[in-house]
N, C-alpha and C positions, 0 to 999 in steps of 0.2 A: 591529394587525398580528397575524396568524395566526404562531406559528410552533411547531414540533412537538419535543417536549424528546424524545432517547431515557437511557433511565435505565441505570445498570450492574447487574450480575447481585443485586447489594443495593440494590438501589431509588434508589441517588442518581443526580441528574440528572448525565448524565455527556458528553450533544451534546445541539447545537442545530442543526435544519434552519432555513434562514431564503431567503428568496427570493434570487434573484441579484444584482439591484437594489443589495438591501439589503446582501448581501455586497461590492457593486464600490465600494458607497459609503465603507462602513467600513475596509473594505483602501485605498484612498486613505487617509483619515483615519489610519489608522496605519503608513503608510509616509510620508504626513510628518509624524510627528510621531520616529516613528524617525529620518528623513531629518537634523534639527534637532540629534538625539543624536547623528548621527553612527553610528548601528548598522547593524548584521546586510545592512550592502548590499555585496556584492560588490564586483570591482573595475569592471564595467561598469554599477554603479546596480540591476541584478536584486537580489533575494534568492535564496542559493543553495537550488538543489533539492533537493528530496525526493530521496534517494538510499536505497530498500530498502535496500541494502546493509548500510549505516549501522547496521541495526537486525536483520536478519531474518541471524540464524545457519544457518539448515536451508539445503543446497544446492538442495533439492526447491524449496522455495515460492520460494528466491531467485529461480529460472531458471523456473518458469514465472512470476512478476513482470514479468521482465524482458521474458518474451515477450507480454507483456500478455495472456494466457489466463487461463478461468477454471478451476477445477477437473474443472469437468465435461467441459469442451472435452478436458483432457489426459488424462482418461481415456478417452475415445473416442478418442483417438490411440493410446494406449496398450494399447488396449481392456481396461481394469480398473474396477473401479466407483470412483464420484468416492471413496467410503470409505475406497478404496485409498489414494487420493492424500493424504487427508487424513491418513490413518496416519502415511504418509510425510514430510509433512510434519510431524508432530509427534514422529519419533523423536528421540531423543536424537544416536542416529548413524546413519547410512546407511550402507548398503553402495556400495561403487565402482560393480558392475554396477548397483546400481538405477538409482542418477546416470546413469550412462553409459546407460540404458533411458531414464531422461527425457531427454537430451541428444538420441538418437536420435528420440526422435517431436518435439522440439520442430523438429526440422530439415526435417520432412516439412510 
C-alpha cells in the first residue's frame, strides 16, 4: 500500500494520507472497539463533531470556517488580498469594524 506521510515544519512525521477504503475500514475497526468501551459515542451512537469553535479563537477564520470558504474566496468578496485575510486572522485582536466587514461580505 502506497501511502504518503506529511512531516511537521521539524521533519517529524506528523499525517498520513491513506486511501478511503482504507480509512472506512479502519474507522469501523475503531468504532467498535470504542463501541465495546463504551466511549466517545454520543447520545445517538454518532461521534460528536468537529466543532471549529472548540478550538479556533480569531473571529475572522472562525466565520469564514463556518461559511466553508477559502481565504482567497473571502478576499475577493472583500476585495483585499487573501494576505489580508490571513493577517487577520492571525491577530491577536480584531477590531469590531473589521469583523463586521467580514460578516458583511460573507452575507453576500
Amino acid at each position: 500500500m502506497n501511502l504518503q506521510v506529511i512531516k511537521n515544519i521539524n521533519g517529524q512525521d506528523e499525517y498520513v494520507l491513506l486511501p478511503v477504503g482504507v480509512y472506512a475500514s479502519l474507522r469501523e475497526q475503531i468504532e467498535d472497539e470504542l463501541s465495546v468501551l463504551g466511549l466517545s459515542k454520543g447520545q445517538e451512537g454518532e461521534f460528536v463533531p468537529f466543532d471549529p469553535a472548540d478550538f479556533v479563537q480569531n473571529p475572522v477564520a472562525l466565520a469564514r470556517m463556518k461559511a466553508g470558504i477559502k481565504q482567497v474566496d473571502l478576499a475577493r468578496k472583500m476585495e483585499v488580498s487573501q494576505a489580508y485575510i490571513s493577517k487577520l486572522e492571525h491577530a491577536e485582536t480584531v477590531s469590531e469594524s473589521a469583523v463586521n466587514r467580514v460578516l458583511d461580505a460573507l452575507r453576500k
